[in-house]
VMD Tcl script that builds the backbone (N, CA, C; Angstrom):
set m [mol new atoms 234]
animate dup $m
set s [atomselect $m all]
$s set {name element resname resid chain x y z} {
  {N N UNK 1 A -19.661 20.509 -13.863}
  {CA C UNK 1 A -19.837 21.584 -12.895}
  {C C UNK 1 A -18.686 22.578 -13.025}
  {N N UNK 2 A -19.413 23.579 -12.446}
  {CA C UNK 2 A -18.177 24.647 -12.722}
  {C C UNK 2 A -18.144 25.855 -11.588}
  {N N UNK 3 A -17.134 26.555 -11.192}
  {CA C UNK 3 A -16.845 27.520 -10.504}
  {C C UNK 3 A -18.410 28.357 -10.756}
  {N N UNK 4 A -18.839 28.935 -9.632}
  {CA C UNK 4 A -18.642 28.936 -8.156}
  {C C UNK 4 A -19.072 27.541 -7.845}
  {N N UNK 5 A -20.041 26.910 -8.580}
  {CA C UNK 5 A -20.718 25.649 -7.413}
  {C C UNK 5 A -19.956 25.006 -6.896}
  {N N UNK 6 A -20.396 25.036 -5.292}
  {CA C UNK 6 A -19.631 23.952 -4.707}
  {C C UNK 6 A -19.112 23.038 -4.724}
  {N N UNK 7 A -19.846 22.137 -5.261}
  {CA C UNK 7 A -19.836 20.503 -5.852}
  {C C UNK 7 A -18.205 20.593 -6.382}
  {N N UNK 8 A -17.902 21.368 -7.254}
  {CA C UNK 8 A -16.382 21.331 -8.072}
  {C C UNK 8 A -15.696 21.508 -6.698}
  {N N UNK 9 A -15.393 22.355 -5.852}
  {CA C UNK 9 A -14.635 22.221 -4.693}
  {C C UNK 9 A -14.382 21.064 -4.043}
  {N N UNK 10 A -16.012 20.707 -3.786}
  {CA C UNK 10 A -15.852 19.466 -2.614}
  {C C UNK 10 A -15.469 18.747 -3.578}
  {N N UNK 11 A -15.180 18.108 -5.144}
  {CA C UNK 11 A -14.657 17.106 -5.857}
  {C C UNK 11 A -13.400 17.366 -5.419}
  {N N UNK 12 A -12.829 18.043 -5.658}
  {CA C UNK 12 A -11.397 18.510 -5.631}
  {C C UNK 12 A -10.496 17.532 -4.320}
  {N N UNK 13 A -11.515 18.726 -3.132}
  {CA C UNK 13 A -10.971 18.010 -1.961}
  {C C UNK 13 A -11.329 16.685 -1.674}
  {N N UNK 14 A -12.257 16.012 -1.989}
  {CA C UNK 14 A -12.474 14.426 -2.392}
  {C C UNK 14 A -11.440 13.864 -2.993}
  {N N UNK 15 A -11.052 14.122 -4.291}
  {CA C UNK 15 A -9.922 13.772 -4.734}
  {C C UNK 15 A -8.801 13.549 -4.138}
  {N N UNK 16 A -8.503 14.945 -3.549}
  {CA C UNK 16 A -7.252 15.164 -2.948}
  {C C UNK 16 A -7.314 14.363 -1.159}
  {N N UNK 17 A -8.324 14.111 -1.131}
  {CA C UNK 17 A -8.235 13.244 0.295}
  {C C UNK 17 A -7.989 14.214 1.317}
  {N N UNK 18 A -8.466 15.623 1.219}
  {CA C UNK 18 A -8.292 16.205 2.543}
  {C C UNK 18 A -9.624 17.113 2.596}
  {N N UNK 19 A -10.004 17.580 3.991}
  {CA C UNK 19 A -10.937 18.042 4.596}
  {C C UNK 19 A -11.042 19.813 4.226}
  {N N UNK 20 A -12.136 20.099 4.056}
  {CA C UNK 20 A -12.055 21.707 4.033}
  {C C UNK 20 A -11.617 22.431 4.729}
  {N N UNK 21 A -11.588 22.060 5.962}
  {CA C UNK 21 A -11.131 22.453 7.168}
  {C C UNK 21 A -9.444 22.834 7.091}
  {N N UNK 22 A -8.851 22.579 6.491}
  {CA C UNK 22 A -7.163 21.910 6.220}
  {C C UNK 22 A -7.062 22.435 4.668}
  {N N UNK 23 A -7.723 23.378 4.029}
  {CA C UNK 23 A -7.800 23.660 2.237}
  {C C UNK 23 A -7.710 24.962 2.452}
  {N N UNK 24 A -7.163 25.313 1.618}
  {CA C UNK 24 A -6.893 26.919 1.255}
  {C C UNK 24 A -7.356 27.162 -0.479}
  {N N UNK 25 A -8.161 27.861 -0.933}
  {CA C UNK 25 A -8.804 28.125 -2.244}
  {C C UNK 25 A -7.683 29.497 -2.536}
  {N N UNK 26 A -6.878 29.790 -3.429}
  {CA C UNK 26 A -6.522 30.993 -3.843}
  {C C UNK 26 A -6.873 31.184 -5.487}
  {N N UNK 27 A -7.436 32.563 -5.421}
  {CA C UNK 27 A -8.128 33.276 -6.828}
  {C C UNK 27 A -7.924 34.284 -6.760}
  {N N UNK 28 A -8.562 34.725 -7.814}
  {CA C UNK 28 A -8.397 36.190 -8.227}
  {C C UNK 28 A -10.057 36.555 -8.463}
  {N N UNK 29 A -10.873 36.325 -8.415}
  {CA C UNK 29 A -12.129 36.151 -8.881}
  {C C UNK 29 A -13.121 36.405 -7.824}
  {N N UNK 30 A -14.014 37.749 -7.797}
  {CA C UNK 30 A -14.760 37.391 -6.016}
  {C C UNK 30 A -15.960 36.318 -6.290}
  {N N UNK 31 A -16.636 36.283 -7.149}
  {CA C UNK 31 A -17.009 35.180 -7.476}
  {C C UNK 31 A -17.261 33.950 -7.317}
  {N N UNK 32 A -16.412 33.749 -8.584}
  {CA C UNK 32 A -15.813 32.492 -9.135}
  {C C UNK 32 A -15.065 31.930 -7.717}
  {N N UNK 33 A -14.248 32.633 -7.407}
  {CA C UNK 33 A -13.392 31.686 -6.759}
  {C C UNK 33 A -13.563 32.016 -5.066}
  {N N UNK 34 A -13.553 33.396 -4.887}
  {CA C UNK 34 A -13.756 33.865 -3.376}
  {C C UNK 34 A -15.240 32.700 -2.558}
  {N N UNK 35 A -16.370 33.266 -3.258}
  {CA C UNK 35 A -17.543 32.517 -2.753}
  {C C UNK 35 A -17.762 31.305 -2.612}
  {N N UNK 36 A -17.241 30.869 -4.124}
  {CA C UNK 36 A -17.491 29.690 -4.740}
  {C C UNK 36 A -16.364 28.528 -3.151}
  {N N UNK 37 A -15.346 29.289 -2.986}
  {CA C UNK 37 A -14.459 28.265 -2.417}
  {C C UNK 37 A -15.133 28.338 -0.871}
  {N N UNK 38 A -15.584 29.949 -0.572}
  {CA C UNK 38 A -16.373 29.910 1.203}
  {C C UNK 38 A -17.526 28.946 1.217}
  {N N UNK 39 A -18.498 29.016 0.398}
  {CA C UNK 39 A -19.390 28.421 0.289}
  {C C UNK 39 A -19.127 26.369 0.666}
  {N N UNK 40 A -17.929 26.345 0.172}
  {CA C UNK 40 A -17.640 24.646 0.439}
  {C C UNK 40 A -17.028 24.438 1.453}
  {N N UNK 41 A -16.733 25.407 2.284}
  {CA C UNK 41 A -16.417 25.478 3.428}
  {C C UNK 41 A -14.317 25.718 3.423}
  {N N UNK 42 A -14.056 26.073 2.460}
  {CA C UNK 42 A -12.713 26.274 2.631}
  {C C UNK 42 A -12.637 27.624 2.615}
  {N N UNK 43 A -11.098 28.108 3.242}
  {CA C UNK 43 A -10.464 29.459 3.190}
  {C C UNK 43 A -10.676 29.993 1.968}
  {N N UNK 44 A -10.645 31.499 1.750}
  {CA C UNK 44 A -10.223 32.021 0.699}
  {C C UNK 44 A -9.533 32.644 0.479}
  {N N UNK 45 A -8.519 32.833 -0.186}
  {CA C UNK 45 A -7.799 33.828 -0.372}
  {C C UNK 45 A -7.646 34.717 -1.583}
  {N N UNK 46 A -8.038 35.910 -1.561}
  {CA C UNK 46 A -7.962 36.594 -2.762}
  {C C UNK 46 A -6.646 37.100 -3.412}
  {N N UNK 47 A -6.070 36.914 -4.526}
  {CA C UNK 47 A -4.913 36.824 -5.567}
  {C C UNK 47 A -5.503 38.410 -6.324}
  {N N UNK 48 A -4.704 39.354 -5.771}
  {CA C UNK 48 A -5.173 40.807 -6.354}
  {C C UNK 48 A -3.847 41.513 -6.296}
  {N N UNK 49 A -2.557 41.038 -7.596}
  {CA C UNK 49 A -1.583 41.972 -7.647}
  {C C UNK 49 A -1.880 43.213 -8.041}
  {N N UNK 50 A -3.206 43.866 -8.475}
  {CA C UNK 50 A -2.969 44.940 -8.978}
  {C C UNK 50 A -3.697 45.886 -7.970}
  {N N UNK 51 A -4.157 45.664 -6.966}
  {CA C UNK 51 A -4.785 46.417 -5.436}
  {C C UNK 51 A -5.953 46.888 -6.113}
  {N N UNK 52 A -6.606 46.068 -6.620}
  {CA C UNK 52 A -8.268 46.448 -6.813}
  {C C UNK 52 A -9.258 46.739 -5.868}
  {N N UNK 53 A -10.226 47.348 -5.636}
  {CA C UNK 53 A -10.762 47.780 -4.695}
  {C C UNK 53 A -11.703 46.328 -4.647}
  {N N UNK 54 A -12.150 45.636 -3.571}
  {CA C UNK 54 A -13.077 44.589 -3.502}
  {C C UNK 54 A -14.778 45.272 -3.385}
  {N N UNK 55 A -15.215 44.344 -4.511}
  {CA C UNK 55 A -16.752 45.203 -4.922}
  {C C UNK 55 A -17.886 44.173 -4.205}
  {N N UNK 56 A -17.352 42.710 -3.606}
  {CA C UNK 56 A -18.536 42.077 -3.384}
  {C C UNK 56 A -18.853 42.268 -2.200}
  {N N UNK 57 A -20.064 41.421 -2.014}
  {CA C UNK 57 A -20.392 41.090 -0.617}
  {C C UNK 57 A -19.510 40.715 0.739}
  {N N UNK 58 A -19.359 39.304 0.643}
  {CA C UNK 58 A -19.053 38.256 1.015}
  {C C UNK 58 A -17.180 38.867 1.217}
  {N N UNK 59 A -16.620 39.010 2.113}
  {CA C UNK 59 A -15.044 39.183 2.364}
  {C C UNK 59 A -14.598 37.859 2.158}
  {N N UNK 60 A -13.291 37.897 1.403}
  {CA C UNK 60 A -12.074 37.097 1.995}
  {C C UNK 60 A -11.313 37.042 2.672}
  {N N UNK 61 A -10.779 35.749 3.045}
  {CA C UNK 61 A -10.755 35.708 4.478}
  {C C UNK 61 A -8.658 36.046 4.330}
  {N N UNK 62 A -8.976 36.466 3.496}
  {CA C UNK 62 A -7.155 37.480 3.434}
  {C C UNK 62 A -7.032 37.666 1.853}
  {N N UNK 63 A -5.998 38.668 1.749}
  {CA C UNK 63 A -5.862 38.957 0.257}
  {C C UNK 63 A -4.408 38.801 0.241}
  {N N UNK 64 A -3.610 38.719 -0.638}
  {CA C UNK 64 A -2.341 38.971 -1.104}
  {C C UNK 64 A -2.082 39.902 -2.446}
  {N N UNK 65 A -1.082 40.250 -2.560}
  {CA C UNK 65 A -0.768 41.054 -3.866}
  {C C UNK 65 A 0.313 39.945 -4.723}
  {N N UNK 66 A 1.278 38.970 -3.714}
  {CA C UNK 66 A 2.077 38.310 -4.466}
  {C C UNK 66 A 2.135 36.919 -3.756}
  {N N UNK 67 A 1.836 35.790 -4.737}
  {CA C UNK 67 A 2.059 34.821 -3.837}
  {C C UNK 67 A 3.282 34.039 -3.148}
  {N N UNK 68 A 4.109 35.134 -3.383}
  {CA C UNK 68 A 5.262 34.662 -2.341}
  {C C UNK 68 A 5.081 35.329 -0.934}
  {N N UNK 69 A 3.415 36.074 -0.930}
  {CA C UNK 69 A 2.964 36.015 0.697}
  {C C UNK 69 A 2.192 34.938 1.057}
  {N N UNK 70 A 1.763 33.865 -0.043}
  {CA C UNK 70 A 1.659 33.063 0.384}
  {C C UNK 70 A 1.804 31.989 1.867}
  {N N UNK 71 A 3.238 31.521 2.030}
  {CA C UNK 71 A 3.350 31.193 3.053}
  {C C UNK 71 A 3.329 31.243 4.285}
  {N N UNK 72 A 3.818 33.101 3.766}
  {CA C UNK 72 A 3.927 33.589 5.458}
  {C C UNK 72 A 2.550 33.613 6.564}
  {N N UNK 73 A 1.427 33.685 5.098}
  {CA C UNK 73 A 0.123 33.887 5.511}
  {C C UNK 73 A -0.607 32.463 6.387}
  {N N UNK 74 A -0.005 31.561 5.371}
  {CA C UNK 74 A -0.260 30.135 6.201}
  {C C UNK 74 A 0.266 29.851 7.372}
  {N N UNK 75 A 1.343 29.995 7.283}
  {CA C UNK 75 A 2.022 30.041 9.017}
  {C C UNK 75 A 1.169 30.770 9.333}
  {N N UNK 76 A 0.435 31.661 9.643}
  {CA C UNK 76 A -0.233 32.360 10.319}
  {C C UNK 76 A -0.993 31.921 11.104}
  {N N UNK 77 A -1.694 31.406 10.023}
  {CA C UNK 77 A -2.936 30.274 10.119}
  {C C UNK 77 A -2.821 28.970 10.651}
  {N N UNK 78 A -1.821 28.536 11.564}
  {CA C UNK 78 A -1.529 27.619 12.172}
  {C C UNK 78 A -1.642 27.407 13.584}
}
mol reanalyze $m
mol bondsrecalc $m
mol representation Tube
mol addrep $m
């Protein structure tokens, strides 16, 4: 299986022993990685250092330009 399908997500978080609920997906991809990660029920976060204009449907549920906004963004989210 492969990006977007779900199934690869929920393996992941299977693996990793934690709930979607508690997962954060970060990409660059609206796709691949934006959908693919909403769809399994986790966050998304879009990885766009170069300020691309977003062409899809479906929003993410925050963007960054560098992931040393990473954290601050998670605290957020707490």
């Amino acid at each position: 299986i492969a990006k977007p399908d779900a199934r690869l997500f929920q393996e992941a978080l299977q693996r990793g022993g934690v709930n979607a609920d508690a997962a954060v997906h970060v990409g660059d991809h609206p796709g691949d990685d934006i959908a693919g990660a909403q769809q399994a029920g986790l966050r998304a976060v879009w990885f766009n250092p170069t300020g691309k204009a977003w062409e899809a449907d479906k929003r993410p549920d925050a963007e960054i330009r560098s992931l040393t906004e990473l954290p601050e963004l998670l605290r957020s989210w707490q």
